[in-house]
N, C-alpha and C positions, 0 to 999 in steps of 0.2 A: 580571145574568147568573146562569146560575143551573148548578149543577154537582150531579147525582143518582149515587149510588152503587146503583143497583139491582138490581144480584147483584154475590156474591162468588166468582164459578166458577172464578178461576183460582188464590183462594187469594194466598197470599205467593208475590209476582215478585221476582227475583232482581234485586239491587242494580244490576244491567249495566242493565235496563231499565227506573230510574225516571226517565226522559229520554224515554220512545218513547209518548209522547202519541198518535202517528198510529197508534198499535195499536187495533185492537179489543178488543185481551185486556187492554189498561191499563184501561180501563173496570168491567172486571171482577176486579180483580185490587189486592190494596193490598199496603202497606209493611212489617207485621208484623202479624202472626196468633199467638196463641199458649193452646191452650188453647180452642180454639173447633173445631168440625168443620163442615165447607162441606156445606151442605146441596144435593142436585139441584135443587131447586126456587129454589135462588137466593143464600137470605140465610143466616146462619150457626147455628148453636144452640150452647152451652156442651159444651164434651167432658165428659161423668160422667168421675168419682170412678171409683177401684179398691176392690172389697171385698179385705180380708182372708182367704186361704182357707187358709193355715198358711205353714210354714217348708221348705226345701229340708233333704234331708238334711245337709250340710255346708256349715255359714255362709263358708267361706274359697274354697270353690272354684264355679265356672261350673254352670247346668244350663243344660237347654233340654228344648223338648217335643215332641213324637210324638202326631200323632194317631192314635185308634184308635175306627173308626166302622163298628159292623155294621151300626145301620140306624138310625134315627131316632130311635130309643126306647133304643135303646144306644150310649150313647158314654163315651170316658172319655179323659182329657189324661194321658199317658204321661210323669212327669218322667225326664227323663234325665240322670244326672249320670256323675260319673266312674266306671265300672267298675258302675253300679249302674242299673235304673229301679223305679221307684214308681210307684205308677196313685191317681189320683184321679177318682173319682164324677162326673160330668156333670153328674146331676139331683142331687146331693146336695152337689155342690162341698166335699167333703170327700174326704179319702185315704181309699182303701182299706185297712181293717186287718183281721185274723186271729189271735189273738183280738185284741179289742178292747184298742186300747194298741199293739199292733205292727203297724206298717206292711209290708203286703203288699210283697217284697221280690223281685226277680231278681235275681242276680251276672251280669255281663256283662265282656267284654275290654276296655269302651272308652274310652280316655284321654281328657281332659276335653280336650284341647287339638281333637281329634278329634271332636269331638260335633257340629261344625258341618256336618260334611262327611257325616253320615249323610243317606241317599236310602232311601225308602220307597215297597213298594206295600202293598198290603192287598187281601186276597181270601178271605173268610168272617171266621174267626176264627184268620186267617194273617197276621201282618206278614212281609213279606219285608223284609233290612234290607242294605242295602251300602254299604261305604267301603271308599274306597281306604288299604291295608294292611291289610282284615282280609276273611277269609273269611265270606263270605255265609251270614246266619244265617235263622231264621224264628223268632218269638215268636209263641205257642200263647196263646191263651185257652180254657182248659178250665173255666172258672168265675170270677165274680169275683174269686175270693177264690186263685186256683190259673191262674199263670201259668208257659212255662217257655219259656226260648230255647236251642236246639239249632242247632247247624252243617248249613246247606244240601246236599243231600244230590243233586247231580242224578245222575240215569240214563244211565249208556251214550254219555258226552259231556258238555259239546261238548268236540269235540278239536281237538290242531294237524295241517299239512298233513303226509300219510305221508310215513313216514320213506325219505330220500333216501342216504341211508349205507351201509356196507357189514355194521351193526352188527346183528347177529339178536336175537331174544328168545327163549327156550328154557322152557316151560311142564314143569315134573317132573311133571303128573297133569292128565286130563283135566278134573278136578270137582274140587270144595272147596279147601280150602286149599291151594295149592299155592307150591313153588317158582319163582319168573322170573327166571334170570342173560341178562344182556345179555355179549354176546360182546367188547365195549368200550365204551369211555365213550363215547364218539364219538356224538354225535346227540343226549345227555340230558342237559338243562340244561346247557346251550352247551360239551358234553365236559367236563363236569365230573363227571358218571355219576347216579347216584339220592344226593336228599337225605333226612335224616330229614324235613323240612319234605314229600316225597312220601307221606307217609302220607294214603290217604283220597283221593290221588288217580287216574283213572282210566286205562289200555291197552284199547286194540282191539288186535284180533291176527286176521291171515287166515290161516286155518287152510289143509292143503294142498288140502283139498277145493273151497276156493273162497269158506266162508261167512265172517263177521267175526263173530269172541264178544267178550268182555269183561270184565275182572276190575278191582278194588278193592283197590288197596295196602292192607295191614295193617299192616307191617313195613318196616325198612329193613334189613339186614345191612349193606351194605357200596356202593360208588359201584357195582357192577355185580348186587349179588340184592337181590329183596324178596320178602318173601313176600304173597301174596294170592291174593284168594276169587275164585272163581269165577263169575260172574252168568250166563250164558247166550248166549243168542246173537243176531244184531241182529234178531229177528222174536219176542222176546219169548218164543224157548222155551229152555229151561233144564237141558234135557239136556244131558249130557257129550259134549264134542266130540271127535268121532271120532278125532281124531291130536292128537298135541301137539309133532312135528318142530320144532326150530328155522326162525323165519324170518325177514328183515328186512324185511316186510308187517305194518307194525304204528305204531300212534299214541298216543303221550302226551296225556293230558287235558291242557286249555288252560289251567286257573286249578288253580295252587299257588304255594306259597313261592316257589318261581325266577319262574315266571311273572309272578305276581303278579295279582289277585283283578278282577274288574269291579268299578267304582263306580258306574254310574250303573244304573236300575230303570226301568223303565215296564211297562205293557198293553195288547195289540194284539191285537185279534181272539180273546181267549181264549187270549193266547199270553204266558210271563211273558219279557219281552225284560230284557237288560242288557246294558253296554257296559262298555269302556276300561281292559283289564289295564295293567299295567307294561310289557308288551313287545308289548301289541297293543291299544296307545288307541287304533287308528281301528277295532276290530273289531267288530262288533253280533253278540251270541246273542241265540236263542229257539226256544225252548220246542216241541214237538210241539202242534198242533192239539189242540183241545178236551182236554188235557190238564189234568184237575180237582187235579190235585196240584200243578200246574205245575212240575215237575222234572223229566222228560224229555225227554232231546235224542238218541234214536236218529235215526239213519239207517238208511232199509233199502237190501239188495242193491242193489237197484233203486232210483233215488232217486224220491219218491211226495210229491205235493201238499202234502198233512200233513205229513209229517218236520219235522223242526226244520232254523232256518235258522242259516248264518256268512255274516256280509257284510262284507265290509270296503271302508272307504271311500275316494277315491281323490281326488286331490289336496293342495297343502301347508294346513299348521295346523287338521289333521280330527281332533287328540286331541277327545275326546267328554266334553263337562262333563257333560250332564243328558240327560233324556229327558224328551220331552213327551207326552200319549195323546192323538193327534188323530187324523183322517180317515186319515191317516200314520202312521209313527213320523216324531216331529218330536223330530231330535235339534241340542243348542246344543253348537257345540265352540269351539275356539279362533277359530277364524277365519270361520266363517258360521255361518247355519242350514242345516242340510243335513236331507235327506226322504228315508227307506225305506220304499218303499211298493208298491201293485200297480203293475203294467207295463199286465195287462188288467181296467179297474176290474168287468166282469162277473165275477172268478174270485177266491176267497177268498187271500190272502198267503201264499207259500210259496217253497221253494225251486227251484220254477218258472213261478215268476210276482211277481217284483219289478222293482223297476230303485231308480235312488237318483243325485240331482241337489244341485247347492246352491242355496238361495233366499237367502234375503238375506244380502249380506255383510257383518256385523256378528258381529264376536264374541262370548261370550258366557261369564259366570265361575261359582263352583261353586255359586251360590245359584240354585237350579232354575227353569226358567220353566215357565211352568202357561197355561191357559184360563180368561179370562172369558166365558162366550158363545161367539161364533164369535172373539175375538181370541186372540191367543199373546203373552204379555206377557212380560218377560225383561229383564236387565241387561248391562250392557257387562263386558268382561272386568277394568275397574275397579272396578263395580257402582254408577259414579258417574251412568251413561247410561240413561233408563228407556226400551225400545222396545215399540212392539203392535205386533203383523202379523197382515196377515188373507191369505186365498184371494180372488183376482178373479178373474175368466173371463176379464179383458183378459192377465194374465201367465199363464195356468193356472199358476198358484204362490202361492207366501206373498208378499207385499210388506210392508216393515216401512217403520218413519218413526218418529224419537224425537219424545216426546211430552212427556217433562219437561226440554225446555230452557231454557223460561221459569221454572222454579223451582231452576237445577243449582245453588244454593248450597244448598240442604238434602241433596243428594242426594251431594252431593261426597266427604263422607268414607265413603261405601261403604257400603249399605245391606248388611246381616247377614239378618234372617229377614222375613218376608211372613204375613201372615194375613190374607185376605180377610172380610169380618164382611159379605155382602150383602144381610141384613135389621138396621136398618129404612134404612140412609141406602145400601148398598152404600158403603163406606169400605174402603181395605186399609190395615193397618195395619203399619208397617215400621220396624224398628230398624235402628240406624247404626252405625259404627267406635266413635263417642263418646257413646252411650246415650241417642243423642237418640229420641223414639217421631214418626213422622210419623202421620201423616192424610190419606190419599190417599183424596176422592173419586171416583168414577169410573162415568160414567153414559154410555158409548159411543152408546147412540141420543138420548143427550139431548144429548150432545157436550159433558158435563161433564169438565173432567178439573182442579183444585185442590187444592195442597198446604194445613199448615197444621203445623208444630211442636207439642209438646206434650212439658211435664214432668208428674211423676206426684209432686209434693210431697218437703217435706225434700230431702233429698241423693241421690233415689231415682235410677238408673241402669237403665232397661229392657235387658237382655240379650235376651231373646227372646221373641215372640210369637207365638199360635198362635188359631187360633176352630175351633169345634165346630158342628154345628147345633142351632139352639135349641131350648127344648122349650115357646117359648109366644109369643104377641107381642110378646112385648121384642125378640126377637129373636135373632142367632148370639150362641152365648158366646165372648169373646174373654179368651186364657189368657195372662199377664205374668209371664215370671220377673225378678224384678226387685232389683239391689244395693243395700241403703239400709242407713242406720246406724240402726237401730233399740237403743234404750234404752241407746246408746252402745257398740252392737259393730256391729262390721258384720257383715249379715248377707245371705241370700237368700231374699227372700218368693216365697210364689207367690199373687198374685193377680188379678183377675177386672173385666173393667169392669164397671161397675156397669150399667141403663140407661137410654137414650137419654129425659128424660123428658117425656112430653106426659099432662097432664093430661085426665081422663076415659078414657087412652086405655092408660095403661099398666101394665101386670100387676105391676111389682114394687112394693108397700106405699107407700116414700116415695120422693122425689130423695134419690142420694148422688152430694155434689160433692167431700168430703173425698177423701184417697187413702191407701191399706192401711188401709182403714176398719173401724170393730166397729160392734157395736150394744148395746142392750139392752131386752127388751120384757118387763116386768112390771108389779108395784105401783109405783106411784108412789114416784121416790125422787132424794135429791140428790146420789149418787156412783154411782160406778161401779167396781166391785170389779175384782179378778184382773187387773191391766194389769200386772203386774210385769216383763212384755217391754217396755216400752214407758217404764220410771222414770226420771225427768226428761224425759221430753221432752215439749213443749209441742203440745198436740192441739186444733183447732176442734169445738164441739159444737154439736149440732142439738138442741136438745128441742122434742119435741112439735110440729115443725113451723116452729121459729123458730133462728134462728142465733145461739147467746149469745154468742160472739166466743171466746177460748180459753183453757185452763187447763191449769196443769201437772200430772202424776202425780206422784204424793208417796206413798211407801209405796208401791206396787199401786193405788192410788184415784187417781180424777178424778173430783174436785168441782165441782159445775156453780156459775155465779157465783151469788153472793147466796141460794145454798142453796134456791133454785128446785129443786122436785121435777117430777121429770116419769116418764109410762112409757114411752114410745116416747123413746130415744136414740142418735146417729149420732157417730161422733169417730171423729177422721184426720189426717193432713197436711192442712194448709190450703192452696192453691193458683190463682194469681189465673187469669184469663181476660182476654188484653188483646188490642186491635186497632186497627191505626192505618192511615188511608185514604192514599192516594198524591195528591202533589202535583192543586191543580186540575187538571182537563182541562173547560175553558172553552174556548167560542170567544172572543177580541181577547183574552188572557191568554197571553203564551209562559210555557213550561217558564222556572221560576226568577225571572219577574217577581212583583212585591209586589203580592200582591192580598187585600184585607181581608175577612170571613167578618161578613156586612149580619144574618144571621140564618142559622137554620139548625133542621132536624129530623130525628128517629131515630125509624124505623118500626120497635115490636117488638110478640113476640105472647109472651104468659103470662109477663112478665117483671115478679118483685115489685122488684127491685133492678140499678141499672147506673147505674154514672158514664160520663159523658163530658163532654167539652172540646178546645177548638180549640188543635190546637201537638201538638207531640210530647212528654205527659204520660208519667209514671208513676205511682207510688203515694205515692211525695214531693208531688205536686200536688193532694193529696185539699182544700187551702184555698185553692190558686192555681190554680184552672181545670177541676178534675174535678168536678162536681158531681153530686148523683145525681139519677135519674128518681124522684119521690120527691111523696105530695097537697101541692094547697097550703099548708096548715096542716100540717105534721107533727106540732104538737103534741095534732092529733084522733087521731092513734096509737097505740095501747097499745103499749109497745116489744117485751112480753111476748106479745103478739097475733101467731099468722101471718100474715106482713103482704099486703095482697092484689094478686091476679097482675093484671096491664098489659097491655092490647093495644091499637094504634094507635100514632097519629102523636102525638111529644111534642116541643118545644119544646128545642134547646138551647141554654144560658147561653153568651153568645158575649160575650167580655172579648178579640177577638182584637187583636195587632197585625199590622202588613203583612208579617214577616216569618214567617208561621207559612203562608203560600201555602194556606189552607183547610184546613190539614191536621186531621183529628180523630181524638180517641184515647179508645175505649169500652174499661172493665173492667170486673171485679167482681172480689169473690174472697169475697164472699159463697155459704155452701152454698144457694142458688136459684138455679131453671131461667133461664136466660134466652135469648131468641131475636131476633137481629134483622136487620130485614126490608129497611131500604134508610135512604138515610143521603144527605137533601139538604143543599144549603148553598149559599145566595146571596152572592153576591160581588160587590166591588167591584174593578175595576181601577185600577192607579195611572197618573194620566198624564204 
């Protein structure tokens, strides 16, 4: 009987279903994966190594990162730490500095606790940036080297509904600075009258003539005056308005201190949308039409096409986590996906021509869901549930359907950040509650969808990741900030997968399997200088194309073994790659009968090095059952030689007994590529 592993598209299946033999996805799918990324095409290849691209400002506290992408040829990974961001080169994967030596620097308000919960759009050389408790900012790139972030400044709005009270608002001057006492508390910030925190924020006022102007707190005096400027009137002209009688025709801007700020961002039709104050999380703003600044929320006399839109959404648990940019606004709240969108799909989106429904009801928490394609992918309000949803013409709506159920033990303690990397394997890559890094491939017309675990060497902890677009055929760069104890402090790196490597085929010099990897490329030589970040700890080395096994820093130096010189060198964390297939799935063999493994072979392609063995091995079984693909004679070897790459069907050493059910376990942790392709094994049933 014969039992074939011939793709691995489902990745590591959740301990619930290694019983569900009648599955088609057990076929595809094994025991433990770690260290390997599931390839579309089937069979697995080794996850690369992380380069080394420096240090986080502060070894003791969190970052994370922000992308910032003007166009293909400019990009740069924005670190974001406490109260601070840094900008790091794309094409130079180094920090930006000014002069040389000091790192290009922003101060910012934002607590590190708080960094997760930042929502970004980008529009030229505009980040737009929101979280909930802080007033919406924009970071300016005016030059690599000259960044600055300022407080969002919108126009003439958006406001709350007019005031319904018997409270007037009394303007001292037609134009410029003027004085505004409210006649009582009554109506402003829930009768509590004006706060300092109302600085900055906006009044409409109907004048008696009929038109609505507008002005910009500057000032606080007291719960009933402020002082402020003047702006003009809602048609954009900026003459002094004819009278300034007291009246109670008048409206509070929507986001301040009382209120409380939107958090969620998206882009719709050239319109900058955002959602979910403190006292109006089901409420959606945006932006005026073809507004280039995206900060305009007039309304005119007359309400007109263009104007900017308020929607608020209607039913229970409609608070507004994210915003998605689709055919829609496709917004995820508490309690469904819900859709603002046109009413007449002929007429561009405005505040006379929308409407707004719920499509699937599934909840949805603060880590944003996004587009692959035509799908909408997103998390449950645990962030334990992976769902996609598409548009059918059977629902005219989104339908969704969880897709990572077969894997929810990885997914369990709550995925944290998402980075999409869809050249060369499309993989997302996602960090957890517990720093675990996943591997999610995901090939919707191929009907791929396979998890896979992954550490990143030593004691290394991924916080956050992010990808870039690449700038060659390696592919997206994929950005790590990552906790490791490096030369015995703990610290926070920030670095870089390395990648994906196919021989003949790939642009970056050598494979790097190590993790927070260096290098060095000169004269031939048998150390390696300046690692004084890195003293005592124990690092795998590459020379020249061969894996010497590893050596400790001693002083700042690593000294390669037996004082072998080489010019091309690679050293890291060392880190294995293991995978272990699931119970037979034979025909006349039940789930958990004793069935013996008669022979057996492992199809790989450019693979100089890989053990396997039948049982559930580790790296304790490198003499009792792990053995490597390896010529017959090893002794024709040079050891010092790069040892040469493997493709085909090889043979494996089968010592099994009945109680190992066929089980077979491939690793390496050798710094070589390896890839493999299917994985038979003939058996015997017991009678």
């Amino acid at each position: 009987m014969r039992n074939q592993q011939l793709n691995f598209t489902r990745g590591e299946l959740s301990p619930l279903l290694h019983s569900r033999i009648d599955l088609d996805h057990y076929k595809a799918g094994v025991e433990y994966l770690q260290n390997w990324t599931i390839l579309r095409h089937g069979g697995v290849t080794r996850t690369p190594g992380t380069i080394l691209r420096g240090f986080a400002k502060e070894d003791a506290r969190t970052v994370r990162f922000l992308p910032f992408v003007f166009n293909r040829a400019q990009a740069y990974a924005i670190e974001a730490g406490h109260l601070y961001f840094r900008f790091w080169n794309r094409d130079t994967a180094g920090r930006v500095e000014s002069p040389p030596g000091t790192p290009v620097e922003v101060v910012t308000t934002y607590d590190e606790a708080d960094l997760k919960y930042l929502q970004i759009r980008q529009s030229g050389d505009l980040i737009f940036i929101f979280c909930e408790g802080y007033a919406p900012r924009v970071l300016t790139r005016v030059s690599e080297t000259s960044w600055s972030l300022a407080l969002y400044a919108p126009l003439d709005g958006p406001y709350l509904d007019l005031n319904v009270t018997a409270t007037t608002l009394d303007p001292s001057a037609t134009s410029g600075s003027v004085t505004i006492v409210a006649s009582a508390v009554t109506g402003i910030n829930g009768d509590t009258g004006f706060q300092t925190t109302d600085v900055g924020r906006v009044i409409r006022f109907l004048e008696a003539g009929g038109r609505w102007y507008w002005f910009v707190i500057t000032a606080r005096a007291s719960t009933t005056s402020v002082t402020a400027t003047y702006m003009g009137r809602d048609d954009y002209d900026t003459a002094a308005m004819p009278g300034h009688a007291a009246s109670a025709n008048w409206r509070l801007g929507a986001w301040c201190g009382y209120e409380g700020y939107p958090h969620a961002v998206g882009l719709y039709e050239e319109r900058l949308v955002s959602a979910a104050t403190d006292l109006q999380p089901t409420t959606v703003w945006a932006t005026v039409a073809q507004d280039s600044a995206l900060d305009d929320y007039s309304i005119q006399a007359t309400l007109a096409a263009d104007d900017a839109v308020t929607a608020r959404l209607l039913g229970s648990l409609a608070t507004i986590q994210w915003i998605a940019d689709g055919k829609d606004i496709i917004l995820g709240t508490e309690g469904a996906i819900r859709i603002l969108g046109r009413n007449d799909e002929g007429a561009g989106f405005g505040p006379l021509n929308m409407r707004q429904k719920p499509e699937a009801a599934y909840s949805t928490s603060y880590v944003p869901g996004f587009f692959i394609g035509r799908m909408l992918l997103f998390f449950d309000e645990y962030r334990a549930h992976f769902f996609e949803a598409a548009y059918t013409n059977e629902a005219q709506g989104l339908v969704a359907r969880e897709i990572g159920a077969l894997n929810e033990h990885l997914f369990g303690l709550g995925v944290t950040s998402i980075a999409y990397q869809a050249s060369p394997n499309k993989v997302m890559w996602m960090t957890t509650d517990d720093g675990a890094l996943l591997g999610v491939t995901y090939d919707r017309d191929e009907e791929v969808f396979g998890v896979a675990r992954n550490e990143v060497g030593g004691d290394g902890v991924v916080e956050w990741v992010m990808s870039l677009p690449g700038i060659d055929a390696d592919g997206d760069q994929v950005w790590l900030a990552v906790r490791r104890t490096v030369g015995g402090v703990v610290t926070r790196t920030i670095e870089t997968l390395a990648a994906f490597w196919r021989y003949g085929y790939s642009v970056q010099a050598d494979p790097i399997y190590f993790f927070c990897a260096g290098s060095y490329d000169g004269v031939a030589a048998a150390t390696v200088t300046g690692l004084s970040d890195f003293e005592g700890d124990t690092l795998g080395i590459m020379a020249d194309g061969v894996d010497l096994g590893d050596a400790t820093v001693e002083s700042g130096v690593l000294t390669l073994p037996n004082n072998i010189e080489a010019s091309v060198i690679y050293y890291g964390y060392r880190q294995a790659s293991r995978g272990r297939t699931l119970r037979l799935n034979v025909e006349g063999v039940g789930v958990g009968e004793p069935s013996l493994a008669a022979d057996a072979t492992i199809d790989v392609m450019e693979t100089p090095f890989l053990r396997i063995g039948m049982g559930s091995l580790d790296e304790t079984d490198y003499d009792n059952g792990l053995d490597p693909i390896r010529p017959d004679d090893i002794s024709e070897q040079d050891p010092y030689a790069e040892p040469p790459l493997r493709t085909g069907a090889f043979p494996i050493k089968v010592d099994d007994s009945w109680s190992n059910n066929g089980v077979c376990t491939f690793e390496t942790d050798r710094a070589y590529s390896a890839t493999v392709r299917s994985i038979t094994v003939n058996v015997e049933g017991a009678d």
